[in-house]
C-alpha positions as CSV (number, residue, x, y, z in Angstrom):
1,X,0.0,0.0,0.0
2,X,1.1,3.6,-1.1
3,X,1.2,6.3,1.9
4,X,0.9,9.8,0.2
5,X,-0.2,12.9,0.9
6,X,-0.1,15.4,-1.9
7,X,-1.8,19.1,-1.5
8,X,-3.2,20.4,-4.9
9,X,-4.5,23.9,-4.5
10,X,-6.6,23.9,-8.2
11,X,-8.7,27.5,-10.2
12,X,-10.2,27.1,-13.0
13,X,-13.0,30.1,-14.3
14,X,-16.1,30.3,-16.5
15,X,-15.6,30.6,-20.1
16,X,-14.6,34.0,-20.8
17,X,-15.1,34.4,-17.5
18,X,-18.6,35.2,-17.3
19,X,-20.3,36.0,-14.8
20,X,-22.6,33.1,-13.9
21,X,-21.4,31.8,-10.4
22,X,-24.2,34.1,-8.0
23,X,-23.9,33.6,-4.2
24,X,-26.7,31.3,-4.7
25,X,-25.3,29.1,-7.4
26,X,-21.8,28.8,-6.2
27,X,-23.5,27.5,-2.7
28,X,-25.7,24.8,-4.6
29,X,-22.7,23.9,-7.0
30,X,-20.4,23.3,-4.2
31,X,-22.2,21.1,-2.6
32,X,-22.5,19.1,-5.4
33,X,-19.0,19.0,-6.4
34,X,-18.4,17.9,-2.7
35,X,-20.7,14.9,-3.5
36,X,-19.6,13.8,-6.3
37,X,-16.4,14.3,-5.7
38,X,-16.9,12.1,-2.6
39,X,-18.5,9.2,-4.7
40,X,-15.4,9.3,-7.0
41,X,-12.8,8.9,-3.9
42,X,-11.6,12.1,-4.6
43,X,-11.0,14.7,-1.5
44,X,-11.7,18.4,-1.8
45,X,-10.9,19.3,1.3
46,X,-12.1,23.3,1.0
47,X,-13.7,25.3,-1.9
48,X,-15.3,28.4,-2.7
49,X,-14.6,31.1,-5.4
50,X,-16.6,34.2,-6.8
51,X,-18.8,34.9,-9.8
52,X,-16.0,34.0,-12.4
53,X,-14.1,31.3,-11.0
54,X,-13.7,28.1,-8.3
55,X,-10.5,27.8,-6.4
56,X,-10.5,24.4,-4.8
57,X,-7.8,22.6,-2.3
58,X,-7.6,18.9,-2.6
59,X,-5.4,15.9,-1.6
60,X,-4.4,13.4,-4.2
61,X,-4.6,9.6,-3.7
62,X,-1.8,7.2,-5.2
63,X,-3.8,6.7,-8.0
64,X,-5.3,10.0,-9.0
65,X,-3.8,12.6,-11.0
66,X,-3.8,16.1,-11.1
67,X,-5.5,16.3,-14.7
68,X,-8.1,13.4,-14.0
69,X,-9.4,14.6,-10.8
70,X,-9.7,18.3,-12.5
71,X,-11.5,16.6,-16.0
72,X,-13.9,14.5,-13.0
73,X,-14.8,17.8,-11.1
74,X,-15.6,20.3,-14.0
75,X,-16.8,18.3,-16.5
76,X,-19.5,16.7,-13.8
77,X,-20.0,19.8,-12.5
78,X,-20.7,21.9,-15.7
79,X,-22.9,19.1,-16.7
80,X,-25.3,19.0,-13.5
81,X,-25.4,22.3,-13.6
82,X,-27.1,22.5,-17.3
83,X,-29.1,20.0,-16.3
84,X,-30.2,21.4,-13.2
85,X,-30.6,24.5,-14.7
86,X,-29.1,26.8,-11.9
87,X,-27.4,29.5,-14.3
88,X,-28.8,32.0,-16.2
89,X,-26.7,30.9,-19.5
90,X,-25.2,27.5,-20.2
91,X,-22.5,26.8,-17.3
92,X,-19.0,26.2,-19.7
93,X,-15.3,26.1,-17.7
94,X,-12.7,26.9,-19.6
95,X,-10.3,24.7,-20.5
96,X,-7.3,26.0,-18.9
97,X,-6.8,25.5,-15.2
98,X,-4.1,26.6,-12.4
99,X,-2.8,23.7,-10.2
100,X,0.2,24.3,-7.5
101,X,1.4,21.3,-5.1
102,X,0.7,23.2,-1.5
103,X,3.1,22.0,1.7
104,X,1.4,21.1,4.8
105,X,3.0,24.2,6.7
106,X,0.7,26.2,4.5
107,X,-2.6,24.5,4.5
108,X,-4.1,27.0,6.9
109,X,-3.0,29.9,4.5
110,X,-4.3,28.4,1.3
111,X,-8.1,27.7,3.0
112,X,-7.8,31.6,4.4
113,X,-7.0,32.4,0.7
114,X,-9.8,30.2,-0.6
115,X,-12.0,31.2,1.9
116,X,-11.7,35.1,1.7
117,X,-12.4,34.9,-1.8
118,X,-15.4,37.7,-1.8
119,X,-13.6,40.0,0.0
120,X,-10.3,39.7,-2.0
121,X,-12.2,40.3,-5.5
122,X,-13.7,43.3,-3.5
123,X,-10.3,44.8,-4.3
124,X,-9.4,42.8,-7.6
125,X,-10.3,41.5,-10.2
126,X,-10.1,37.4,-11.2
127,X,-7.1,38.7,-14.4
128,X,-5.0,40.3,-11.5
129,X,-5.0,37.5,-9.5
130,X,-4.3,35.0,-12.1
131,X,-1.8,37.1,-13.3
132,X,-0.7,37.0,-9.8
133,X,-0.3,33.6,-9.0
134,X,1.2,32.7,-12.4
135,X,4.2,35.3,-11.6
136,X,4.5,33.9,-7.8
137,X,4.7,30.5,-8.9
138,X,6.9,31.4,-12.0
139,X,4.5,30.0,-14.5
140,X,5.4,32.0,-18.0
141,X,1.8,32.3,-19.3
142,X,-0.9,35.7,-18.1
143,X,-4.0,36.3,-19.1
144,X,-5.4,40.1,-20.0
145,X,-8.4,38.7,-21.8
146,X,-10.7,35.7,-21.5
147,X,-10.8,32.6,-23.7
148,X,-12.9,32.6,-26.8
């Protein structure tokens, strides 16, 4: 048996990032994901995001991987959500997503992050903080507009 342990802090957004995720949907959506992301062994251990976007923090079994558990969350999610009819317009993620390992030492940090996310896009704006995560974790791609 494998022992592991592996801290995957995940954001993905809405195709060009509309603005579909209201208080209301983002609280029925995530306790959906929660759900089936529980019947599919997968843990999300906190989530939230804001009217453009889902941040996520999740741990990794042996036999997961990063780009699995992501295609298992928002394509499922995206799906229920059309067919639940809880957006005002067709619920599409883009295709893109952010994924950074996280270290135990900074769990609490990354679930303050996640969980402040209304009252950090009070101050900016979903672009600025891509942009801002891509330059602290030295990834070489920024965004300025949203996907077609």
């Amino acid at each position: 048996m494998a022992y592991l342990k592996v801290w995957v802090h995940l954001v993905w957004s809405t195709k060009k990032r509309e603005s579909l995720l209201t208080k209301e949907v983002r609280q029925k959506l995530f306790v959906h994901m929660r759900e089936n992301a529980e019947s599919k062994g997968i843990y999300i251990d906190f989530i939230n995001g804001y009217i453009d976007h889902i941040h996520c923090l999740i741990s990794l079994k042996a036999d997961q991987t990063i780009a699995k558990v992501v295609q298992l969350i928002k394509g499922e999610s995206a799906f229920w959500a059309n067919k639940q009819a809880i957006t005002t317009k067709k619920l599409v993620w883009q295709s893109e997503y952010f994924a950074v390992s996280v270290s135990e030492s900074q769990l609490p940090v990354v679930r303050n992050y996640i969980k402040n996310q209304e009252v950090h896009h009070s101050k900016k704006t979903f672009a600025e903080e891509y942009n801002e995560l891509m330059e602290k974790f030295e990834f070489e791609r920024f965004i300025d507009e949203p996907e077609a």
